[in-house]
C-alpha positions as MATLAB code, in Angstrom:
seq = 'XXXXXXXXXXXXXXXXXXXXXXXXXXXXXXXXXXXXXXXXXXXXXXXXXXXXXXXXXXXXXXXXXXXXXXXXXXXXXXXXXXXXXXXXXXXXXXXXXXXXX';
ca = [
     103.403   88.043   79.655;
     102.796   84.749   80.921;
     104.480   84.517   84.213;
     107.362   86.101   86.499;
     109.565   85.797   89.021;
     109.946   87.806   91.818;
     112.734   87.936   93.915;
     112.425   90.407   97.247;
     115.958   91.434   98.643;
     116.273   90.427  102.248;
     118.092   92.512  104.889;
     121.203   91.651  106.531;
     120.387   88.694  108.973;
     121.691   89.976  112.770;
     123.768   87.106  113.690;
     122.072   87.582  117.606;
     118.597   87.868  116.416;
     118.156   85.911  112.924;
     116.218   87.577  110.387;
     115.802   91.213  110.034;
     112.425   92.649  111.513;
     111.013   93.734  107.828;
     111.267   90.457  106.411;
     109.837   88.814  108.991;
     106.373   91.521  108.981;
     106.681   91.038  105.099;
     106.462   87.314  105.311;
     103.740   87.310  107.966;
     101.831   90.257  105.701;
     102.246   87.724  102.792;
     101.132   84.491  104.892;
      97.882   86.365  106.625;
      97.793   83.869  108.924;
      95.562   86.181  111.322;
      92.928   86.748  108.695;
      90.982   83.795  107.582;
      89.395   85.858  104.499;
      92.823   86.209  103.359;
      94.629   82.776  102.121;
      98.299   83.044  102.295;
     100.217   83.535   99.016;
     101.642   79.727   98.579;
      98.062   78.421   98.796;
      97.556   80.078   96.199;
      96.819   78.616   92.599;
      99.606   79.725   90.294;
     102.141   80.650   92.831;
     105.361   78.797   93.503;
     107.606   79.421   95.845;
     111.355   78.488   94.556;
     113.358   80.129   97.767;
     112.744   82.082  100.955;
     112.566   85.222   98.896;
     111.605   83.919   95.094;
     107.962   83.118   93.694;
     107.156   82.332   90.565;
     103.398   83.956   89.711;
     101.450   82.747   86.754;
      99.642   85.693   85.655;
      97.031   83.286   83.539;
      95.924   82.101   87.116;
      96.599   84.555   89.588;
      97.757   88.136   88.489;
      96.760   89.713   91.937;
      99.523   87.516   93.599;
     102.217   89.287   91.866;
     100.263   92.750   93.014;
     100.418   91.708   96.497;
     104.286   90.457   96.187;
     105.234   94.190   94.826;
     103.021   95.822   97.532;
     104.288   93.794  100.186;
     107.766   94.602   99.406;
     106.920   98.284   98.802;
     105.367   98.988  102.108;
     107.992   97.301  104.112;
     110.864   99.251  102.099;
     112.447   96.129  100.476;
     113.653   96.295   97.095;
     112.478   93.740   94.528;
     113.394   92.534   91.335;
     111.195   91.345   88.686;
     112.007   88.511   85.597;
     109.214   88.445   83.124;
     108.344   85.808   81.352;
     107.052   85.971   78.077;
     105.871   81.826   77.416;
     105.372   79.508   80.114;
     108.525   78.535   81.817;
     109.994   75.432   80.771;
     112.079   73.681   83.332;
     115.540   71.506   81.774;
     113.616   67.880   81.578;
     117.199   66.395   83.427;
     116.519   68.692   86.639;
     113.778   68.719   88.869;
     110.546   70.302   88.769;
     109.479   72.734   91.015;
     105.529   71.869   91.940;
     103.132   73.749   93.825;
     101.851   72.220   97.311;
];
Protein backbone atom coordinates (compact mmCIF):
# COMPACT_ATOMS: atom_id res chain seq x y z
CA UNK A 1 0.00 0.00 0.00
CA UNK A 2 1.27 3.23 -0.86
CA UNK A 3 -0.84 5.74 0.87
CA UNK A 4 -4.42 6.34 2.57
CA UNK A 5 -6.86 8.44 3.53
CA UNK A 6 -8.29 8.81 6.66
CA UNK A 7 -11.33 10.37 7.38
CA UNK A 8 -12.34 10.68 11.40
CA UNK A 9 -16.21 11.18 11.91
CA UNK A 10 -16.87 14.33 13.84
CA UNK A 11 -19.65 14.69 16.45
CA UNK A 12 -22.64 16.72 16.13
CA UNK A 13 -21.47 20.45 16.40
CA UNK A 14 -23.75 22.12 19.53
CA UNK A 15 -25.06 25.07 17.81
CA UNK A 16 -24.30 27.12 21.51
CA UNK A 17 -20.90 25.79 21.92
CA UNK A 18 -19.30 24.91 18.33
CA UNK A 19 -17.48 21.81 18.10
CA UNK A 20 -18.06 18.82 20.16
CA UNK A 21 -15.55 18.38 23.19
CA UNK A 22 -13.86 15.01 21.60
CA UNK A 23 -12.92 16.56 18.51
CA UNK A 24 -11.57 19.34 19.87
CA UNK A 25 -9.07 16.97 22.60
CA UNK A 26 -8.52 14.81 19.37
CA UNK A 27 -7.30 17.71 17.36
CA UNK A 28 -5.22 19.19 20.17
CA UNK A 29 -3.84 15.31 20.90
CA UNK A 30 -2.99 15.33 17.11
CA UNK A 31 -1.41 19.02 17.06
CA UNK A 32 0.81 18.44 20.50
CA UNK A 33 1.19 21.80 20.71
CA UNK A 34 2.20 21.43 24.57
CA UNK A 35 5.00 19.02 23.83
CA UNK A 36 7.87 20.31 21.86
CA UNK A 37 9.33 16.58 21.36
CA UNK A 38 6.21 15.91 19.63
CA UNK A 39 5.70 17.84 16.08
CA UNK A 40 2.14 18.11 15.20
CA UNK A 41 0.78 15.78 12.48
CA UNK A 42 0.60 18.48 9.41
CA UNK A 43 4.30 19.25 9.93
CA UNK A 44 4.78 16.25 9.19
CA UNK A 45 6.53 14.90 5.91
CA UNK A 46 4.01 12.83 4.00
CA UNK A 47 0.90 14.06 5.60
CA UNK A 48 -1.73 16.20 3.95
CA UNK A 49 -4.44 17.50 5.31
CA UNK A 50 -7.48 17.72 2.61
CA UNK A 51 -10.41 18.80 5.30
CA UNK A 52 -10.96 19.37 9.01
CA UNK A 53 -11.31 15.66 9.45
CA UNK A 54 -9.35 14.04 6.19
CA UNK A 55 -5.44 13.36 5.85
CA UNK A 56 -3.89 11.81 3.35
CA UNK A 57 -0.65 9.66 4.90
CA UNK A 58 2.06 8.43 2.64
CA UNK A 59 3.12 5.33 4.18
CA UNK A 60 6.65 5.48 2.02
CA UNK A 61 7.38 8.61 4.28
CA UNK A 62 5.60 8.47 7.35
CA UNK A 63 3.70 5.18 8.33
CA UNK A 64 3.57 6.17 12.12
CA UNK A 65 1.29 9.18 11.13
CA UNK A 66 -1.44 6.98 10.06
CA UNK A 67 -0.78 4.96 13.61
CA UNK A 68 -1.26 8.04 15.49
CA UNK A 69 -4.50 9.15 13.27
CA UNK A 70 -6.20 5.56 14.21
CA UNK A 71 -5.06 5.90 17.88
CA UNK A 72 -6.16 9.28 18.20
CA UNK A 73 -9.53 8.51 17.00
CA UNK A 74 -9.66 5.28 19.04
CA UNK A 75 -8.99 6.77 22.38
CA UNK A 76 -11.35 9.61 21.99
CA UNK A 77 -14.25 7.11 20.77
CA UNK A 78 -14.56 8.53 17.20
CA UNK A 79 -15.13 6.30 14.44
CA UNK A 80 -12.84 6.41 11.40
CA UNK A 81 -12.79 5.30 8.05
CA UNK A 82 -9.90 4.23 6.10
CA UNK A 83 -9.31 4.40 1.87
CA UNK A 84 -6.21 2.55 0.92
CA UNK A 85 -4.33 3.27 -1.69
CA UNK A 86 -2.57 0.87 -3.57
CA UNK A 87 -0.16 3.42 -6.17
CA UNK A 88 0.47 6.87 -5.43
CA UNK A 89 -2.53 9.03 -5.78
CA UNK A 90 -2.85 10.80 -8.88
CA UNK A 91 -4.78 14.00 -8.73
CA UNK A 92 -7.14 14.94 -12.29
CA UNK A 93 -4.27 17.33 -13.99
CA UNK A 94 -7.56 20.01 -14.68
CA UNK A 95 -8.15 20.34 -10.73
CA UNK A 96 -5.97 21.52 -8.21
CA UNK A 97 -3.36 19.95 -6.29
CA UNK A 98 -3.45 19.50 -2.84
CA UNK A 99 0.35 20.37 -1.42
CA UNK A 100 1.74 19.97 1.86
CA UNK A 101 2.75 23.28 3.90
Amino acid sequence: MHSAIVVINMPEKHETEGHHPKWVTCLADLSRASEPMVSSLEDQEGVLRLAENVWQINFHYNPSAFARLVSCAMHHKLTYGILQLKDAPVWHPAAFHPKPK
